[in-house]
Chimera marker file (.cmm) of the C-alpha trace (Angstrom):
<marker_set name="trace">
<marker id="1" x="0.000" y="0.000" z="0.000" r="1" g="1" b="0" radius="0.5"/>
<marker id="2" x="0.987" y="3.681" z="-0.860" r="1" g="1" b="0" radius="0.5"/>
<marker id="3" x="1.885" y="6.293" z="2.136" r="1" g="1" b="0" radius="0.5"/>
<marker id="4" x="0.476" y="9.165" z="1.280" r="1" g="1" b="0" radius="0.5"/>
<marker id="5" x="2.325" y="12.443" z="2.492" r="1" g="1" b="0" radius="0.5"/>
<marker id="6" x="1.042" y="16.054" z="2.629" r="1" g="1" b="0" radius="0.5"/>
<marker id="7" x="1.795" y="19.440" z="3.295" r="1" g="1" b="0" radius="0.5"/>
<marker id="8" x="-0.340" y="22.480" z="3.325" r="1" g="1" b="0" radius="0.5"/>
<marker id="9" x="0.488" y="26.135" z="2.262" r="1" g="1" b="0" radius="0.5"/>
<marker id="10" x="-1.331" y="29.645" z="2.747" r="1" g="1" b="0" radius="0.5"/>
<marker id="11" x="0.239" y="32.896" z="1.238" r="1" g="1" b="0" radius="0.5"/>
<marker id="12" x="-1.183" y="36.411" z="1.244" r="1" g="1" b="0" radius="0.5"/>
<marker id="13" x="0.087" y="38.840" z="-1.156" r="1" g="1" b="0" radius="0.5"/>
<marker id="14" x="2.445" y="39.719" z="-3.641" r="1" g="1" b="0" radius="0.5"/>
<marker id="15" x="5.412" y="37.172" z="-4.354" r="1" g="1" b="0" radius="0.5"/>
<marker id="16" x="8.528" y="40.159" z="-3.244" r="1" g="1" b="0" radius="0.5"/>
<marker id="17" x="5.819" y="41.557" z="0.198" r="1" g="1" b="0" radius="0.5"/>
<marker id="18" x="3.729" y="38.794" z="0.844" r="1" g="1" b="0" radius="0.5"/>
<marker id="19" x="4.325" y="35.808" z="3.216" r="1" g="1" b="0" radius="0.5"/>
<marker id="20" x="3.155" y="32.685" z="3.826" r="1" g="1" b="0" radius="0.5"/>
<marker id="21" x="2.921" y="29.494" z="6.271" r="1" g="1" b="0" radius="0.5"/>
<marker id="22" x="3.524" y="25.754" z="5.796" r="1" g="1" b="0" radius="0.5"/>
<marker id="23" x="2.829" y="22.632" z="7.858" r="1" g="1" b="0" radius="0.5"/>
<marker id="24" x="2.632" y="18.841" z="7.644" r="1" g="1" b="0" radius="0.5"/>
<marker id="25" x="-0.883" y="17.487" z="7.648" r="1" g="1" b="0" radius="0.5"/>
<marker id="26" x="1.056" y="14.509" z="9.989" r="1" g="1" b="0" radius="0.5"/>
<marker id="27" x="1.739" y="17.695" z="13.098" r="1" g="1" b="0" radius="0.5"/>
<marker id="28" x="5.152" y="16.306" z="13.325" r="1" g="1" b="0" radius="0.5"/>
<marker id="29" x="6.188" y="19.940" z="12.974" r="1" g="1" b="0" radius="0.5"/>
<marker id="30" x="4.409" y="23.119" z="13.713" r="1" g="1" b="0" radius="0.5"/>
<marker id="31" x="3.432" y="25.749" z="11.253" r="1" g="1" b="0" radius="0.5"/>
<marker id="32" x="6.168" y="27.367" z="10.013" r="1" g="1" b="0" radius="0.5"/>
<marker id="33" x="6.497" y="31.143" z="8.456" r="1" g="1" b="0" radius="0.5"/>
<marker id="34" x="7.908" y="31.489" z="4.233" r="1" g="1" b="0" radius="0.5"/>
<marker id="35" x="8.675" y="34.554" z="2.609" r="1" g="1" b="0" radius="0.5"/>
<marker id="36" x="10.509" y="35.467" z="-0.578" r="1" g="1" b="0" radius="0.5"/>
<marker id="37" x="12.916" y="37.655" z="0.851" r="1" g="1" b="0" radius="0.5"/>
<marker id="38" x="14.079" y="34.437" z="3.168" r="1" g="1" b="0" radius="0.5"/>
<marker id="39" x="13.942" y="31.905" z="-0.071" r="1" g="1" b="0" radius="0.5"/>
<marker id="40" x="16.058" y="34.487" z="-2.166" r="1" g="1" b="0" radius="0.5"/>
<marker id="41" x="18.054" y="36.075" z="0.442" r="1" g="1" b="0" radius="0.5"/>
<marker id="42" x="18.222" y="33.590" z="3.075" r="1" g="1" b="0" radius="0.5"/>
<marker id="43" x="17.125" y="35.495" z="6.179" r="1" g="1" b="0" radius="0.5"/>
<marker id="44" x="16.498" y="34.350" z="9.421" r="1" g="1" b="0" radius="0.5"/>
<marker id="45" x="12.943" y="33.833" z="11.063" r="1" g="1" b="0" radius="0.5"/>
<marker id="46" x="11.188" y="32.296" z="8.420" r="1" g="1" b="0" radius="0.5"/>
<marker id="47" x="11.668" y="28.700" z="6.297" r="1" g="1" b="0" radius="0.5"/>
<marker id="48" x="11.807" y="27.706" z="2.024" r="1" g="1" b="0" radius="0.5"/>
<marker id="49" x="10.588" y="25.615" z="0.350" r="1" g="1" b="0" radius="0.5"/>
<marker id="50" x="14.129" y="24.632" z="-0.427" r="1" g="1" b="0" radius="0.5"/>
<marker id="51" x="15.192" y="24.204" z="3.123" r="1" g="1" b="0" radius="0.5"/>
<marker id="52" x="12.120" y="21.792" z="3.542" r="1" g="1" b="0" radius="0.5"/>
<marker id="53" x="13.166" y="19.904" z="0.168" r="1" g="1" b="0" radius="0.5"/>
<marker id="54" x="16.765" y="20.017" z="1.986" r="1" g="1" b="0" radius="0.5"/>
<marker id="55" x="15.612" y="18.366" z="5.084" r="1" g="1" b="0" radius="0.5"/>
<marker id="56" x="13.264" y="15.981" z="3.196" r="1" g="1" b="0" radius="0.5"/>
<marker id="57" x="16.668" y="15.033" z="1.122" r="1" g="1" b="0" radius="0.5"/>
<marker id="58" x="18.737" y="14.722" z="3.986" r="1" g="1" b="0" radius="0.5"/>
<marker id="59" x="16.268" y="12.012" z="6.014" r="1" g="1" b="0" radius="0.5"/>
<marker id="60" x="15.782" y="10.165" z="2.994" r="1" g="1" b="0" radius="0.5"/>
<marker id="61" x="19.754" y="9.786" z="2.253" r="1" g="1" b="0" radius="0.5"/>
<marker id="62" x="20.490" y="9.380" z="5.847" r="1" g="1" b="0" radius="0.5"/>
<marker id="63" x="17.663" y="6.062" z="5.527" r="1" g="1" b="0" radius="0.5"/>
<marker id="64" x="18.740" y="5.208" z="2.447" r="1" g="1" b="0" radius="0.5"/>
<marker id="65" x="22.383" y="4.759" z="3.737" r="1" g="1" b="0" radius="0.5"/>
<marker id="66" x="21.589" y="3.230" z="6.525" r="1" g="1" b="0" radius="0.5"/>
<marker id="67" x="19.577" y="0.488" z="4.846" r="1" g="1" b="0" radius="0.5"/>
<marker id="68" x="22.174" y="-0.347" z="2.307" r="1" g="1" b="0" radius="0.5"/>
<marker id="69" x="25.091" y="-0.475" z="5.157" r="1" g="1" b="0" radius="0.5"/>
<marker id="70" x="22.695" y="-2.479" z="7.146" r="1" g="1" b="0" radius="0.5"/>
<marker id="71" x="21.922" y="-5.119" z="4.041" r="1" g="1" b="0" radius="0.5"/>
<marker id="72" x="26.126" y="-4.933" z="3.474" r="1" g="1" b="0" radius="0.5"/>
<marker id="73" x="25.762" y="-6.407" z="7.162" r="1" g="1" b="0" radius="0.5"/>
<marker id="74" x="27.516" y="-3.192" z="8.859" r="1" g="1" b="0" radius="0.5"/>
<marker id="75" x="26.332" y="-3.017" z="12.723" r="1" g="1" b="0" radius="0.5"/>
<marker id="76" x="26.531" y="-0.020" z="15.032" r="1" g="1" b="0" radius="0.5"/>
<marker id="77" x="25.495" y="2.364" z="12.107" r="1" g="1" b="0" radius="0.5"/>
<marker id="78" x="26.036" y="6.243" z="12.650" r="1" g="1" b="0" radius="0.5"/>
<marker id="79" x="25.253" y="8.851" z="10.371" r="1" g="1" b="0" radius="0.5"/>
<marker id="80" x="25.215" y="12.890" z="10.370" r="1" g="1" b="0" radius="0.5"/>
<marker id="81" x="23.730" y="14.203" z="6.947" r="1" g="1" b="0" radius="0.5"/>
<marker id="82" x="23.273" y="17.554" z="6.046" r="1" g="1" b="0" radius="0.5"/>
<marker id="83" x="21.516" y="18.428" z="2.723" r="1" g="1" b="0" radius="0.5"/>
<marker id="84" x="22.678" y="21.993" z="0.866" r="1" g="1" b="0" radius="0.5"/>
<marker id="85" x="20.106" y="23.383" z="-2.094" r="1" g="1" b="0" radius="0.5"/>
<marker id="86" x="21.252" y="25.648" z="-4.090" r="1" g="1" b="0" radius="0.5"/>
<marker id="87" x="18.665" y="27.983" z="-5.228" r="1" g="1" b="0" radius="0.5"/>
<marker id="88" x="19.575" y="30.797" z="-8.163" r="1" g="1" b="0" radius="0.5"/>
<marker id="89" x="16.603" y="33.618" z="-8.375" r="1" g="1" b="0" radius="0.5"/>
<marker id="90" x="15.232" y="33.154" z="-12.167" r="1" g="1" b="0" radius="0.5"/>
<marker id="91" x="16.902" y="29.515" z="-12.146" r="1" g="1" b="0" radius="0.5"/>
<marker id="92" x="15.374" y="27.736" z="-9.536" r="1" g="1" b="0" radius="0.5"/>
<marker id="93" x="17.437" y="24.712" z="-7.788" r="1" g="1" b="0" radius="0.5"/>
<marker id="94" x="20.642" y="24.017" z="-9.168" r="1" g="1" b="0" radius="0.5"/>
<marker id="95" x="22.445" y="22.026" z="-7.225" r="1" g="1" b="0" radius="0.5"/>
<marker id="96" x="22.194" y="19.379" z="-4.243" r="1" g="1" b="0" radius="0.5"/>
<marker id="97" x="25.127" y="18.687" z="-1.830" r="1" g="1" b="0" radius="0.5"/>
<marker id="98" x="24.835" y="15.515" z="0.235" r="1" g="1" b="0" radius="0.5"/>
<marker id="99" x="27.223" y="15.996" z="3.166" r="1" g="1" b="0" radius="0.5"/>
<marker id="100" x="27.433" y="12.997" z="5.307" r="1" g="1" b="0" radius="0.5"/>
<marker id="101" x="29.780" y="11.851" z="8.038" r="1" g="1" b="0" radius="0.5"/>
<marker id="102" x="30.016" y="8.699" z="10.537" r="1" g="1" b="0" radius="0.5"/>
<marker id="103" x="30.617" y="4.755" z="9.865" r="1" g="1" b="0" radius="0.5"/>
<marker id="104" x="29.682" y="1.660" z="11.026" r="1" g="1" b="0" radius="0.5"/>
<marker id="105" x="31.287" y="-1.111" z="13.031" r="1" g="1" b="0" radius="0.5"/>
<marker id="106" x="34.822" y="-2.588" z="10.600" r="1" g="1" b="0" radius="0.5"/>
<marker id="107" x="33.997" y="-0.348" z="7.543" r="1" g="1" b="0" radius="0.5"/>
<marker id="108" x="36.615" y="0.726" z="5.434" r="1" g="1" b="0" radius="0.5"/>
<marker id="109" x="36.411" y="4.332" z="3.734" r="1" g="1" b="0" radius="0.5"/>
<marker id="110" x="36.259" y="3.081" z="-0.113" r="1" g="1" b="0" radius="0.5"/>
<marker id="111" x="33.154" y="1.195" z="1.022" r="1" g="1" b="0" radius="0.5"/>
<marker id="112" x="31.735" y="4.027" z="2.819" r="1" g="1" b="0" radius="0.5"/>
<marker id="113" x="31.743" y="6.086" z="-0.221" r="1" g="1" b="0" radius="0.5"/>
<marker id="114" x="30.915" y="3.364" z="-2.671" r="1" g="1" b="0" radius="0.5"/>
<marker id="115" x="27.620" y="2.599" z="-0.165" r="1" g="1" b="0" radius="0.5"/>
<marker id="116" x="26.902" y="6.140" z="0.040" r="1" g="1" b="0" radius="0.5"/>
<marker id="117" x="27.201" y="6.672" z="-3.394" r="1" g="1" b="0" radius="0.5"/>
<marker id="118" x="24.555" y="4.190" z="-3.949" r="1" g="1" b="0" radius="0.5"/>
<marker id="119" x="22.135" y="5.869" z="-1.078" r="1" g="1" b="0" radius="0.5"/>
<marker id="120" x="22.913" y="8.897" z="-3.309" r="1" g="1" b="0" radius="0.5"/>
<marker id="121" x="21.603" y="7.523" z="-6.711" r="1" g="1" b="0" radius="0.5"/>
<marker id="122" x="18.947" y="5.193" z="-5.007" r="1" g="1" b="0" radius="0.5"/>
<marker id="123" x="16.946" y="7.611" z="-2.104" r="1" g="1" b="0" radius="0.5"/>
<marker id="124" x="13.119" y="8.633" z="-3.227" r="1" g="1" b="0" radius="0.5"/>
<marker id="125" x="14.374" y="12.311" z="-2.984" r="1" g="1" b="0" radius="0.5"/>
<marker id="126" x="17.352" y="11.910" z="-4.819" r="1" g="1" b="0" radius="0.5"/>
<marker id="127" x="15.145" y="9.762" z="-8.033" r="1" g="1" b="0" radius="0.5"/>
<marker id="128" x="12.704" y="12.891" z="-7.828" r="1" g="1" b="0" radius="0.5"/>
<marker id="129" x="15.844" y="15.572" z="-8.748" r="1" g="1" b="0" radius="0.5"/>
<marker id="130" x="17.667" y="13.300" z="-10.703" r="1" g="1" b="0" radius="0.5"/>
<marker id="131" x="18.003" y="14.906" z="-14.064" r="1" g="1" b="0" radius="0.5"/>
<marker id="132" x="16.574" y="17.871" z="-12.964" r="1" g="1" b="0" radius="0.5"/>
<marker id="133" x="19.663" y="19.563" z="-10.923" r="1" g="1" b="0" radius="0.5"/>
<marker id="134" x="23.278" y="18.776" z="-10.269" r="1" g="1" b="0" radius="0.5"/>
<marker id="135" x="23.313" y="16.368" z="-7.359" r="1" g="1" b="0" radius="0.5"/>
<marker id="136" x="26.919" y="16.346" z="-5.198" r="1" g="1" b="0" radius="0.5"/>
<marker id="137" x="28.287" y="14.452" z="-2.234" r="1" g="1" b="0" radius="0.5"/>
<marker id="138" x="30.964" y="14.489" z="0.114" r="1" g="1" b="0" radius="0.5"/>
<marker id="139" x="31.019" y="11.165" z="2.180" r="1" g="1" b="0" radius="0.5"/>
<marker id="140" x="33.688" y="10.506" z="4.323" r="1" g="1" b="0" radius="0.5"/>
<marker id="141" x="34.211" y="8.359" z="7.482" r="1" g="1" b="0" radius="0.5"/>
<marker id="142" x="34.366" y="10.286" z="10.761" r="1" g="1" b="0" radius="0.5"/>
<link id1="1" id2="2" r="1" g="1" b="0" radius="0.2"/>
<link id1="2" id2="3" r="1" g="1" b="0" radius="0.2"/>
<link id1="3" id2="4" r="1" g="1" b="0" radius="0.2"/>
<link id1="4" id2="5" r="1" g="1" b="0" radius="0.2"/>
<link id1="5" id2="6" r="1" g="1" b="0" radius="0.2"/>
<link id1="6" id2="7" r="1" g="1" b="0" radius="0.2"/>
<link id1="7" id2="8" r="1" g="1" b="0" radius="0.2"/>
<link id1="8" id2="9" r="1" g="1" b="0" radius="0.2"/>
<link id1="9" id2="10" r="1" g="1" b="0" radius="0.2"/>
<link id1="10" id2="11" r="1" g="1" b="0" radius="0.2"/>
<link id1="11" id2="12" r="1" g="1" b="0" radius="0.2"/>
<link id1="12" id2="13" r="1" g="1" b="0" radius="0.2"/>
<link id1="13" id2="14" r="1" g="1" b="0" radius="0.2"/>
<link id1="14" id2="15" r="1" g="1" b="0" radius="0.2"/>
<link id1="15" id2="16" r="1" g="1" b="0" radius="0.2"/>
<link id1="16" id2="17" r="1" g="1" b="0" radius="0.2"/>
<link id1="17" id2="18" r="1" g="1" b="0" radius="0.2"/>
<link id1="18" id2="19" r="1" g="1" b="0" radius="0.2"/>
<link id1="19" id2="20" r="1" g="1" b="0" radius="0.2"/>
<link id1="20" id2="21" r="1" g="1" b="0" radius="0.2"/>
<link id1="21" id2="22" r="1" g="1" b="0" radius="0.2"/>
<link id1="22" id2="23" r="1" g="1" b="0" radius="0.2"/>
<link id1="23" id2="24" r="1" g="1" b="0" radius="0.2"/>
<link id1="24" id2="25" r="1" g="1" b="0" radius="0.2"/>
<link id1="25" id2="26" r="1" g="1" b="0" radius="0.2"/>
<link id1="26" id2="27" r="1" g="1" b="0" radius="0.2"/>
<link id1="27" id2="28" r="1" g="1" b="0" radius="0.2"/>
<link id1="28" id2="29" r="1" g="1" b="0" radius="0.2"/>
<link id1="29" id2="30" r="1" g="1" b="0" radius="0.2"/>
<link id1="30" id2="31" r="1" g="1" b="0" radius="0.2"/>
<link id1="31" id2="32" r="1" g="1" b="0" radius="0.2"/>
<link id1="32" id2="33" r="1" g="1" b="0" radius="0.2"/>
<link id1="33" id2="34" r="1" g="1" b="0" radius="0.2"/>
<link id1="34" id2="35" r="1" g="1" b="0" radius="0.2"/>
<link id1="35" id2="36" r="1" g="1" b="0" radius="0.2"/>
<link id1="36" id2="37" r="1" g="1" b="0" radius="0.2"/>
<link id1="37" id2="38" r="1" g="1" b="0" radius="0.2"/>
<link id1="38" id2="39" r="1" g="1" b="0" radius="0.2"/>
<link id1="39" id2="40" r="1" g="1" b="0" radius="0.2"/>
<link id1="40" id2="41" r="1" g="1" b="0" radius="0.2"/>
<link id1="41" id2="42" r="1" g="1" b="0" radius="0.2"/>
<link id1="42" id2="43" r="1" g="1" b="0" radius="0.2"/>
<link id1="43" id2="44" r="1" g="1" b="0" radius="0.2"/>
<link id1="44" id2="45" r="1" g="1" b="0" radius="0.2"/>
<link id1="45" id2="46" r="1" g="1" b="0" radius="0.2"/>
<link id1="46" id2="47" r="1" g="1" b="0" radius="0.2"/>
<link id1="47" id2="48" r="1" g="1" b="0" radius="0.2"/>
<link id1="48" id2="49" r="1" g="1" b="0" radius="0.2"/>
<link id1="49" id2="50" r="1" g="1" b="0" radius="0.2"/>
<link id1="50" id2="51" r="1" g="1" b="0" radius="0.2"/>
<link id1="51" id2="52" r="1" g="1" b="0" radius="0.2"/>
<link id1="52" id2="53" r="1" g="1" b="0" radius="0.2"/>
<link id1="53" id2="54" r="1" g="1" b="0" radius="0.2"/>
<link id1="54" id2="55" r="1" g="1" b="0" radius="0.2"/>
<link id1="55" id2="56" r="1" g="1" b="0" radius="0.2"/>
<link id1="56" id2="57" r="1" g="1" b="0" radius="0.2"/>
<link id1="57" id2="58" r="1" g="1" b="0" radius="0.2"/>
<link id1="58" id2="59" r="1" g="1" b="0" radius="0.2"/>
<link id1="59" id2="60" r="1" g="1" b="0" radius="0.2"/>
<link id1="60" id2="61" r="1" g="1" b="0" radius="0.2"/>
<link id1="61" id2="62" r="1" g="1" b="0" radius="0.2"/>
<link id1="62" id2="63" r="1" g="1" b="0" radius="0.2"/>
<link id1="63" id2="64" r="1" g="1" b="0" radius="0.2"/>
<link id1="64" id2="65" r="1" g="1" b="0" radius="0.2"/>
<link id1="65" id2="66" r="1" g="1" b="0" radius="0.2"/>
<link id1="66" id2="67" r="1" g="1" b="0" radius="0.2"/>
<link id1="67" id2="68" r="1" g="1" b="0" radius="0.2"/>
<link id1="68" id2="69" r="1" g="1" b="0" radius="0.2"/>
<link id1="69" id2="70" r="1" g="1" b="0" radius="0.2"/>
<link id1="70" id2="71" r="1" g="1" b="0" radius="0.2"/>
<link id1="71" id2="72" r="1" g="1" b="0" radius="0.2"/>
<link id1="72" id2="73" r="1" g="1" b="0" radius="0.2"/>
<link id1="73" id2="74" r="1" g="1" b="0" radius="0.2"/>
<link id1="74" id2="75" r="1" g="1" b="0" radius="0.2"/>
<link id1="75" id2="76" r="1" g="1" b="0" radius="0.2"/>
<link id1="76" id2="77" r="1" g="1" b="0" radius="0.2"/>
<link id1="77" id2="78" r="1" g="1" b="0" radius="0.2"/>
<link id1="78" id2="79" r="1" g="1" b="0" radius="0.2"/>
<link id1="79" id2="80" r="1" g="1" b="0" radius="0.2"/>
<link id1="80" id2="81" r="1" g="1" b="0" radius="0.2"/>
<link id1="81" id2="82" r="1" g="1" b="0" radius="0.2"/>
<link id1="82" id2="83" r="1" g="1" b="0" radius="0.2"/>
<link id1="83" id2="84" r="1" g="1" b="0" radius="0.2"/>
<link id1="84" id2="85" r="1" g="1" b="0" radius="0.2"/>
<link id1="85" id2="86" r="1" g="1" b="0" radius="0.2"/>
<link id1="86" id2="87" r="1" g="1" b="0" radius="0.2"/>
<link id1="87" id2="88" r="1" g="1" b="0" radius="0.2"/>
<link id1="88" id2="89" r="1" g="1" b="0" radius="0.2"/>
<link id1="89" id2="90" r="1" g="1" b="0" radius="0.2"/>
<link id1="90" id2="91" r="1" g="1" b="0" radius="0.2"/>
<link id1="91" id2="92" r="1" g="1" b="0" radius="0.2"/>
<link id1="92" id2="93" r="1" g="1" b="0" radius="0.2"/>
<link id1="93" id2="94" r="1" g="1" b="0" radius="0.2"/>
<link id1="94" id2="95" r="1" g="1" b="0" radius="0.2"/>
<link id1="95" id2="96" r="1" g="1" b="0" radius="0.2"/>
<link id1="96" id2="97" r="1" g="1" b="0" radius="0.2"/>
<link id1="97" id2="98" r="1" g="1" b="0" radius="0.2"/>
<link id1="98" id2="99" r="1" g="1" b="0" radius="0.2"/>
<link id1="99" id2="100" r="1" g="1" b="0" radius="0.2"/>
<link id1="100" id2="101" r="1" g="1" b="0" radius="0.2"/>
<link id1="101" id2="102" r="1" g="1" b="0" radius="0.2"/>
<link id1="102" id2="103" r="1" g="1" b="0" radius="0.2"/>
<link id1="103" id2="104" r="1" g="1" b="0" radius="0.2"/>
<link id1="104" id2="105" r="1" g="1" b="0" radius="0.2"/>
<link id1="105" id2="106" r="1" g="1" b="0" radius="0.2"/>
<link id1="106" id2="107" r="1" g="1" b="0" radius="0.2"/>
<link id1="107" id2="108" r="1" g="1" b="0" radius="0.2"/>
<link id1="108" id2="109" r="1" g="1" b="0" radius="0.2"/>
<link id1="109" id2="110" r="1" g="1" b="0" radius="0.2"/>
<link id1="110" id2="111" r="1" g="1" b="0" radius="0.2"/>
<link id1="111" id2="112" r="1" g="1" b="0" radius="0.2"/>
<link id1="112" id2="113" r="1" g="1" b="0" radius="0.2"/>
<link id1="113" id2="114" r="1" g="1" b="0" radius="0.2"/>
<link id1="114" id2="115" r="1" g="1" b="0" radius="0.2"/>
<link id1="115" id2="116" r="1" g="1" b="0" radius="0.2"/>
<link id1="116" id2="117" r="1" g="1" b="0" radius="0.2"/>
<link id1="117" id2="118" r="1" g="1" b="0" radius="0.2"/>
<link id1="118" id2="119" r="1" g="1" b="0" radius="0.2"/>
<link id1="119" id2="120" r="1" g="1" b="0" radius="0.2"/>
<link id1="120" id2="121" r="1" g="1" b="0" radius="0.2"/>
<link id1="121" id2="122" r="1" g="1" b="0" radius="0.2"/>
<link id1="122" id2="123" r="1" g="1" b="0" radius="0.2"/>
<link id1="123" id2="124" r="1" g="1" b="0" radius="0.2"/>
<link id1="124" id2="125" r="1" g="1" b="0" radius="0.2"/>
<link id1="125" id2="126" r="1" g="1" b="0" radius="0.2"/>
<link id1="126" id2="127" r="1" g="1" b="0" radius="0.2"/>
<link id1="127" id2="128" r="1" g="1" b="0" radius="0.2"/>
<link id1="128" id2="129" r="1" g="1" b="0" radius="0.2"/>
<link id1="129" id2="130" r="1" g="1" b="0" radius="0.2"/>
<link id1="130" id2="131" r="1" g="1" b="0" radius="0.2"/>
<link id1="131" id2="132" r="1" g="1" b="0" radius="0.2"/>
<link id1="132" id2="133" r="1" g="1" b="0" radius="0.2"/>
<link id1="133" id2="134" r="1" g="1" b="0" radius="0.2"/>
<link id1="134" id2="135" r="1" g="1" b="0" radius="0.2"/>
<link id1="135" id2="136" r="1" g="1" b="0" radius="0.2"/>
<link id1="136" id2="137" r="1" g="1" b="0" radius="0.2"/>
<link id1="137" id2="138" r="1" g="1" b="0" radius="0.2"/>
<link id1="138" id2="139" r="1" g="1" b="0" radius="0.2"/>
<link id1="139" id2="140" r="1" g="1" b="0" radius="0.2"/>
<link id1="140" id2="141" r="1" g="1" b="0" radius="0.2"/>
<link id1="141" id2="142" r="1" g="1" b="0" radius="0.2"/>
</marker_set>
């Protein structure tokens, strides 16, 4: 069966002065403020839709990972992922930057990277940008 995942989205105004909020249908967050001046400019206060795509990427790699070091039979699994979007006003999204860091029990480095590398390729997230922006990582034991 499908899981079905949603998100809703009110904005008032003009795209440059007006503002919006976002929230999970699931209340595993609360409501959170967007604006255009902190998508393009990257202010504080207030959340983008690229910062939510970056935190959606960044759970799904981290799972990904894990499940493919836990099939290679890895134990005592530890990941830290961070996810950088790159949005360009006029563009849109052009790059993705995977960052991750950690290891698992016996693992050598090539097979860290060759695992995460996989994760990479393989994650939901990752199939839904592929071909669409420039997707990076940097995956190193530590």
């Amino acid at each position: 069966m499908a899981a079905i995942s949603r998100a809703d989205a009110n904005w008032e105004g003009d795209l440059v002065h007006g503002r919006g909020r976002v929230r999970p249908a699931s209340g595993a967050f609360p409501e959170l403020p967007v604006t255009w001046q902190t998508r393009a400019e990257r202010t504080e206060g207030a959340t983008s839709p690229e910062e939510l795509l970056a935190a959606a990427h960044a759970a799904c790699f981290s799972m990904a990972f894990s499940n493919g070091l836990g099939k290679a039979g890895h134990e005592d699994i530890r990941l830290s992922t961070s996810s950088e979007v790159v949005f360009v006003p006029g563009t849109g999204v052009t790059t993705v930057t995977l960052t991750v860091r950690g290891g698992a029990k016996g693992i050598a480095e090539d097979e860290f990277v060759k695992l995460a590398t996989e994760a990479k390729d393989g994650c939901p997230i990752s199939q839904v940008m592929k071909g669409n922006v420039e997707l990076k990582l940097d995956a190193a034991l530590g």
